[in-house]
N, CA, C and O atoms as CSV, one atom per row, in Angstrom:
chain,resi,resn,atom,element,x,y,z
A,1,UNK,N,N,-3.963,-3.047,-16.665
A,1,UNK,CA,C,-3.661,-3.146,-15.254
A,1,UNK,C,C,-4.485,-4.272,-14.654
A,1,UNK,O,O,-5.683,-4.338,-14.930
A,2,UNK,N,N,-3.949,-5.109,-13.898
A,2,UNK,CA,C,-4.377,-6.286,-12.911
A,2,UNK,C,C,-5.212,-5.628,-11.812
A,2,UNK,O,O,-5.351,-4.451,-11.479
A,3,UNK,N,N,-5.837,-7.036,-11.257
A,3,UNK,CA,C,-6.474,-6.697,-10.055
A,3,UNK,C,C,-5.345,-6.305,-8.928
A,3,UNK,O,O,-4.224,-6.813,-8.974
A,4,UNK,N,N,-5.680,-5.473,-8.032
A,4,UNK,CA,C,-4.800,-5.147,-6.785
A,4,UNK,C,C,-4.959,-6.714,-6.095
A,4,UNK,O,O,-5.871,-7.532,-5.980
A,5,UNK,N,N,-3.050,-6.598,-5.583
A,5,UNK,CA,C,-2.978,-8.237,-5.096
A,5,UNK,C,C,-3.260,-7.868,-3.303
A,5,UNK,O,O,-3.700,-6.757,-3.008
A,6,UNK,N,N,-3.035,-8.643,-2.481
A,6,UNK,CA,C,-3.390,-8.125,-0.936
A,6,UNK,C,C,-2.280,-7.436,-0.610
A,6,UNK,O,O,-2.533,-6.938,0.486
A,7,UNK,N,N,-1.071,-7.088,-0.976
A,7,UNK,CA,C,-0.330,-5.850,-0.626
A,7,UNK,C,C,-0.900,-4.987,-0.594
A,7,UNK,O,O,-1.237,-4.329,0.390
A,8,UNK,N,N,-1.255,-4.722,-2.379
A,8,UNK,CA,C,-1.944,-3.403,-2.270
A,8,UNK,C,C,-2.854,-2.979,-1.339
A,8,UNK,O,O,-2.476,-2.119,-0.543
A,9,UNK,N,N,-3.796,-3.331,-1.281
A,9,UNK,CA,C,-5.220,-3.603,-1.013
A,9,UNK,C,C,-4.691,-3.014,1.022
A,9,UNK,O,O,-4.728,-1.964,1.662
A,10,UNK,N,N,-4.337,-4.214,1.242
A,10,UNK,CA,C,-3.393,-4.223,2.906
A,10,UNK,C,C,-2.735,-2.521,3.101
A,10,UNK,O,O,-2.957,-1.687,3.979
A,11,UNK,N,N,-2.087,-2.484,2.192
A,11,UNK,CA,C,-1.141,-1.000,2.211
A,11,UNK,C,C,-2.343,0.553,2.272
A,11,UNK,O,O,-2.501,1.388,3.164
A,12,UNK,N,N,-3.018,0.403,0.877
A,12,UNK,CA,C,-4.673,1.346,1.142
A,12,UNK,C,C,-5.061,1.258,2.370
A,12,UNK,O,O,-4.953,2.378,2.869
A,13,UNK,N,N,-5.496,0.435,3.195
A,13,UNK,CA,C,-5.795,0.011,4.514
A,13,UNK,C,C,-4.989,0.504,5.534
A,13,UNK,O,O,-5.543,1.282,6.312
A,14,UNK,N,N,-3.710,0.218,5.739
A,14,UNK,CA,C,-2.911,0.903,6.316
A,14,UNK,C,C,-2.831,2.439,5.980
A,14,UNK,O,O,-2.738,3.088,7.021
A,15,UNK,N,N,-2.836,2.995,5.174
A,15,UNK,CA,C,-2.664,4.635,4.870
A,15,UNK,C,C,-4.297,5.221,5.426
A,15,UNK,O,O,-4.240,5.962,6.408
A,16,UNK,N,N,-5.087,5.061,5.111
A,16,UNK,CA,C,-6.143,5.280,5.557
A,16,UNK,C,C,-6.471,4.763,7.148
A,16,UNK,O,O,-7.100,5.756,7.513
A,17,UNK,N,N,-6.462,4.184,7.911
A,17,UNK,CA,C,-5.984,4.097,8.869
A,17,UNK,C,C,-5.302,4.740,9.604
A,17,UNK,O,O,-5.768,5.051,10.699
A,18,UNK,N,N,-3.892,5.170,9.209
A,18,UNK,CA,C,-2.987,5.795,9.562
A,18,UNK,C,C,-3.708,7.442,9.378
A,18,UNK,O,O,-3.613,8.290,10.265
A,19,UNK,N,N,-4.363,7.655,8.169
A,19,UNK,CA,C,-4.578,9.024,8.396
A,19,UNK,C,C,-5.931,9.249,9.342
A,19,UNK,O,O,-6.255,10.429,9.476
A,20,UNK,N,N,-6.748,8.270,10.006
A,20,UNK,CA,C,-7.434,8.531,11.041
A,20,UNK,C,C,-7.151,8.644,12.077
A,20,UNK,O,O,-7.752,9.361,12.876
A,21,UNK,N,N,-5.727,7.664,12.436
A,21,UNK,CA,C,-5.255,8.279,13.880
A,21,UNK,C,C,-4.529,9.108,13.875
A,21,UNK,O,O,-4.163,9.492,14.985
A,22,UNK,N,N,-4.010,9.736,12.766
A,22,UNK,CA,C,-3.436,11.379,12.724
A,22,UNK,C,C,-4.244,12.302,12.693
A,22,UNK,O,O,-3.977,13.385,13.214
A,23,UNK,N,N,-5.468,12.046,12.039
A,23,UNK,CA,C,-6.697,13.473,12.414
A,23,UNK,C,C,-6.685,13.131,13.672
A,23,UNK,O,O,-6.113,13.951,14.391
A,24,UNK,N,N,-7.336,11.730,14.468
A,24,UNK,CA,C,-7.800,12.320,16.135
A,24,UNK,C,C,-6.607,12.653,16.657
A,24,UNK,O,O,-6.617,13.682,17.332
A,25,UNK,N,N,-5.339,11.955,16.520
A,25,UNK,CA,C,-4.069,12.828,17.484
A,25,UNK,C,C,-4.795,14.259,17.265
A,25,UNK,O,O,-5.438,14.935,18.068
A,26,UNK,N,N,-4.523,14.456,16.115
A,26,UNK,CA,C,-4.358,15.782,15.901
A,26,UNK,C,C,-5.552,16.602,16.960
A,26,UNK,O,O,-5.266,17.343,17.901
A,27,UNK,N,N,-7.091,16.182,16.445
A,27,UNK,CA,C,-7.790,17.127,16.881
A,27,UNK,C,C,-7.797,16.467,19.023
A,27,UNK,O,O,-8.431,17.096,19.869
A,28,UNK,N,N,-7.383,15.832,19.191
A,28,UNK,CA,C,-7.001,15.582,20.866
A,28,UNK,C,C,-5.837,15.782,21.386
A,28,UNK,O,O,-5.362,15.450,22.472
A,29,UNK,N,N,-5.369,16.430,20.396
A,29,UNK,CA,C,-3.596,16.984,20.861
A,29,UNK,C,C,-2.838,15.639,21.349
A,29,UNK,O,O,-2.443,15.663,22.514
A,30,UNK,N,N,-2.666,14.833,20.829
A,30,UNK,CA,C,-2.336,13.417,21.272
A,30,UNK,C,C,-1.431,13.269,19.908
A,30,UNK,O,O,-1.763,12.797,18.821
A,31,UNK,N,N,0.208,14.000,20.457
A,31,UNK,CA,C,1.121,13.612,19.723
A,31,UNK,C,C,1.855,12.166,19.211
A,31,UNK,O,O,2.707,11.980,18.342
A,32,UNK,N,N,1.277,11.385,19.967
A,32,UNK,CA,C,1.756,10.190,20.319
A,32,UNK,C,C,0.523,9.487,19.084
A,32,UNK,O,O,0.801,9.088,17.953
A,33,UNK,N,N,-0.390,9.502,19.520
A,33,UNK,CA,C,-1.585,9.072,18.444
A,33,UNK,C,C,-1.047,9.610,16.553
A,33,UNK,O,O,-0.768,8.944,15.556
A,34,UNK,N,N,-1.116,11.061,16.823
A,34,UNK,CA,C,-0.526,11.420,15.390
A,34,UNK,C,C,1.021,11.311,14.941
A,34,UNK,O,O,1.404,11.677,13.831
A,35,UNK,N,N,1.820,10.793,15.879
A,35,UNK,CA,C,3.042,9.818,15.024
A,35,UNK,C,C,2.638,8.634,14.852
A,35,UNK,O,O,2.932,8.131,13.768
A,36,UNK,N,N,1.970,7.933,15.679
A,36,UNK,CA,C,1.929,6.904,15.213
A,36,UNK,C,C,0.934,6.751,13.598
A,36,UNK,O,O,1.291,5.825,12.869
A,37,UNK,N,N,0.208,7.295,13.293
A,37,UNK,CA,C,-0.850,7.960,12.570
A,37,UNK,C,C,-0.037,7.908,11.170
A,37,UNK,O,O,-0.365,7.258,10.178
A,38,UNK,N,N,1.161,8.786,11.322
A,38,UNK,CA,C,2.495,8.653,10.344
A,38,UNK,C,C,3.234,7.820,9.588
A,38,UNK,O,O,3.698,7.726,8.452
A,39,UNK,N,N,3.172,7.149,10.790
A,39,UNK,CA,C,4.166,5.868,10.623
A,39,UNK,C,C,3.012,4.353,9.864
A,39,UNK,O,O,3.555,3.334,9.437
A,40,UNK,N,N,1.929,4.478,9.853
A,40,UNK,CA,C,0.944,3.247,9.563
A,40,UNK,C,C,0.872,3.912,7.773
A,40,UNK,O,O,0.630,3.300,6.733
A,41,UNK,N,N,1.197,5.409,8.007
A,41,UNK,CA,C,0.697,5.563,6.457
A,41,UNK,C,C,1.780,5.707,5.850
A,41,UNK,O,O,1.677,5.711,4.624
A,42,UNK,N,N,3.062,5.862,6.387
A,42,UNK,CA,C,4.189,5.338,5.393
A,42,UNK,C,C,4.459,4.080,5.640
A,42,UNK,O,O,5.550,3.839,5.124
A,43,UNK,N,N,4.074,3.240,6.110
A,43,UNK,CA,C,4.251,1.641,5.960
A,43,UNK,C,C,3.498,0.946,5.188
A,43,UNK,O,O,3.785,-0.199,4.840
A,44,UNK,N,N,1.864,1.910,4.637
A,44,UNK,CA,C,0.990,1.693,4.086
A,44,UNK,C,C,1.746,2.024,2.594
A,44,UNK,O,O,1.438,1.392,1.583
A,45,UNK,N,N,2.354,2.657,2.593
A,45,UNK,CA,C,2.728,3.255,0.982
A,45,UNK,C,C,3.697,2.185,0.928
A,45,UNK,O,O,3.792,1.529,-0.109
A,46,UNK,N,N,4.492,1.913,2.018
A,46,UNK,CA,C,5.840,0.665,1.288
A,46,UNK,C,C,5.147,-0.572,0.629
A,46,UNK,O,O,5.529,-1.318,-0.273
A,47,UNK,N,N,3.706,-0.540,1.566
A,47,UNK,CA,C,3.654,-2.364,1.229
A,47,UNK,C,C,2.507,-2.297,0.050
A,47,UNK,O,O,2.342,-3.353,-0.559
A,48,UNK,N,N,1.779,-1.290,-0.300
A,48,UNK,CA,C,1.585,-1.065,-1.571
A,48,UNK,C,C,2.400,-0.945,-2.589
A,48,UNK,O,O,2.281,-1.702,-3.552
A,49,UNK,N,N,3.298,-0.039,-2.550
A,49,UNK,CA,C,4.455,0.176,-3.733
A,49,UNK,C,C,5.033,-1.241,-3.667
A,49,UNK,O,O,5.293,-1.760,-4.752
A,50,UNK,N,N,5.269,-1.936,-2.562
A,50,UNK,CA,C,5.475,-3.515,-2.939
A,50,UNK,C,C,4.865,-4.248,-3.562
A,50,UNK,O,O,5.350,-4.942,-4.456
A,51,UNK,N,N,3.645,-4.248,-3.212
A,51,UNK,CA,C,2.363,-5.109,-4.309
A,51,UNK,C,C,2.479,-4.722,-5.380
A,51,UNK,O,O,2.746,-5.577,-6.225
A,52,UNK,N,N,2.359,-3.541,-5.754
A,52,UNK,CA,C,2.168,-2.804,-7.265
A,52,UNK,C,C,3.419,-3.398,-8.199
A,52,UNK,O,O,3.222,-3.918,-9.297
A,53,UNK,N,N,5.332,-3.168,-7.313
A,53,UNK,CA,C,5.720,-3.745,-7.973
A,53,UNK,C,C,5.678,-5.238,-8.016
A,53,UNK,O,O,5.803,-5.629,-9.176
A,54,UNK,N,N,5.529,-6.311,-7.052
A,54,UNK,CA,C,4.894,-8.004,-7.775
A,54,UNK,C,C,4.162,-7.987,-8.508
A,54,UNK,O,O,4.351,-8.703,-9.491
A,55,UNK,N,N,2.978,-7.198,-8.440
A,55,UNK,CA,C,1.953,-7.225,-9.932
A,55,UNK,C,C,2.612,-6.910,-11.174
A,55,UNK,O,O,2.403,-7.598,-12.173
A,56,UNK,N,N,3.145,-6.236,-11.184
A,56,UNK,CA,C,4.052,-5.877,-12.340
A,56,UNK,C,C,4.920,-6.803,-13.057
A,56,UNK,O,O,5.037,-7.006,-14.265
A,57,UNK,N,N,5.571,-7.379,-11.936
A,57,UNK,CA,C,6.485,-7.993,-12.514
A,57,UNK,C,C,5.562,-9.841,-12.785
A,57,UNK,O,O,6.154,-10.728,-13.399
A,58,UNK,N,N,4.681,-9.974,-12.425
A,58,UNK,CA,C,4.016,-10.804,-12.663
A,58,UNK,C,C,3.442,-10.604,-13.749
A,58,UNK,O,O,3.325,-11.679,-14.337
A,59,UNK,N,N,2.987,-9.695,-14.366
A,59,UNK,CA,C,2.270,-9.103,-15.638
A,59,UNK,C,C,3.524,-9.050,-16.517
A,59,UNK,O,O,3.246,-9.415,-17.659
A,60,UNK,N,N,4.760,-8.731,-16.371
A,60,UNK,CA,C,5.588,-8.630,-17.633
A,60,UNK,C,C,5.890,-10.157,-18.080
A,60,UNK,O,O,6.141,-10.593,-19.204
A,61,UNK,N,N,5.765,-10.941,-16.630
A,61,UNK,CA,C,6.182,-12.892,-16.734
A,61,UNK,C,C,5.118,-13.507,-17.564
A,61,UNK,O,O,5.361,-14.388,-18.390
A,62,UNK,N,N,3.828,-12.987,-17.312
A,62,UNK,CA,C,2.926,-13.322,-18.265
A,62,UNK,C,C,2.957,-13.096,-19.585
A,62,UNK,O,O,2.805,-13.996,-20.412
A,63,UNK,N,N,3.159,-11.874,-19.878
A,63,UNK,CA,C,3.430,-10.946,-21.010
A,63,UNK,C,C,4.559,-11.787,-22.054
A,63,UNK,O,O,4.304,-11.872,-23.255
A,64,UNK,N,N,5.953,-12.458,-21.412
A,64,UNK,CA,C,6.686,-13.191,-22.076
A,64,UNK,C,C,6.449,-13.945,-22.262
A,64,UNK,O,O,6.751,-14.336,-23.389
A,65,UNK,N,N,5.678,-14.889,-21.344
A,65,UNK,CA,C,5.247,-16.475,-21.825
A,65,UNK,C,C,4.224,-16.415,-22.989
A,65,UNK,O,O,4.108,-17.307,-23.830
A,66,UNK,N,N,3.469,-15.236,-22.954
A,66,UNK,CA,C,2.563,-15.469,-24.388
A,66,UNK,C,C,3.122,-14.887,-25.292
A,66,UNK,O,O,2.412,-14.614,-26.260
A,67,UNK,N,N,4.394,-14.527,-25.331
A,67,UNK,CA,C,5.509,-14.069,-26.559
A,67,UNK,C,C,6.153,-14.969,-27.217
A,67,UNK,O,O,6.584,-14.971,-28.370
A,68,UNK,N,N,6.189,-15.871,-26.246
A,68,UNK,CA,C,7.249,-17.082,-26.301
A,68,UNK,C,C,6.346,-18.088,-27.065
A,68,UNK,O,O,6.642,-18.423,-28.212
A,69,UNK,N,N,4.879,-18.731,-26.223
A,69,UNK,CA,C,4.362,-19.083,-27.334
A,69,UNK,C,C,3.578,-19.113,-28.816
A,69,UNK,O,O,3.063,-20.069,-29.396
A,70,UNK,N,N,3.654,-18.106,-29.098
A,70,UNK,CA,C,3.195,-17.383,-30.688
A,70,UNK,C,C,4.500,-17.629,-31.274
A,70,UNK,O,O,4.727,-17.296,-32.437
């Protein structure tokens, strides 16, 4: 496994994030705070699961070119 590219990294950030302004919604009854809270940590998971797959597919491009030359 590769280093995490700034998707990832960005997306962790966002989910964590997101789950701090869903605890204080939560504990200030501030529904508005804990959707939004929601919404940062499933945007956090898209743009990770995005990074993860470019790393990937950057690692299999690598993976062929040193197939190719052997």
């Amino acid at each position: 496994m590769g280093l995490p590219n700034r998707d990832e990294i960005k997306g962790k950030f966002d989910q964590a994030k997101g789950q701090a302004k869903e605890t204080v919604g939560h504990a200030l009854d501030d529904r508005d705070l804990e959707k939004e809270g929601r919404g940062d940590q499933a945007g956090g998971e898209i743009r990770e699961g995005f990074g993860t797959a470019r790393r990937k597919v950057g690692e299999a491009i690598e993976d062929l070119g040193e197939s190719v030359r052997k």
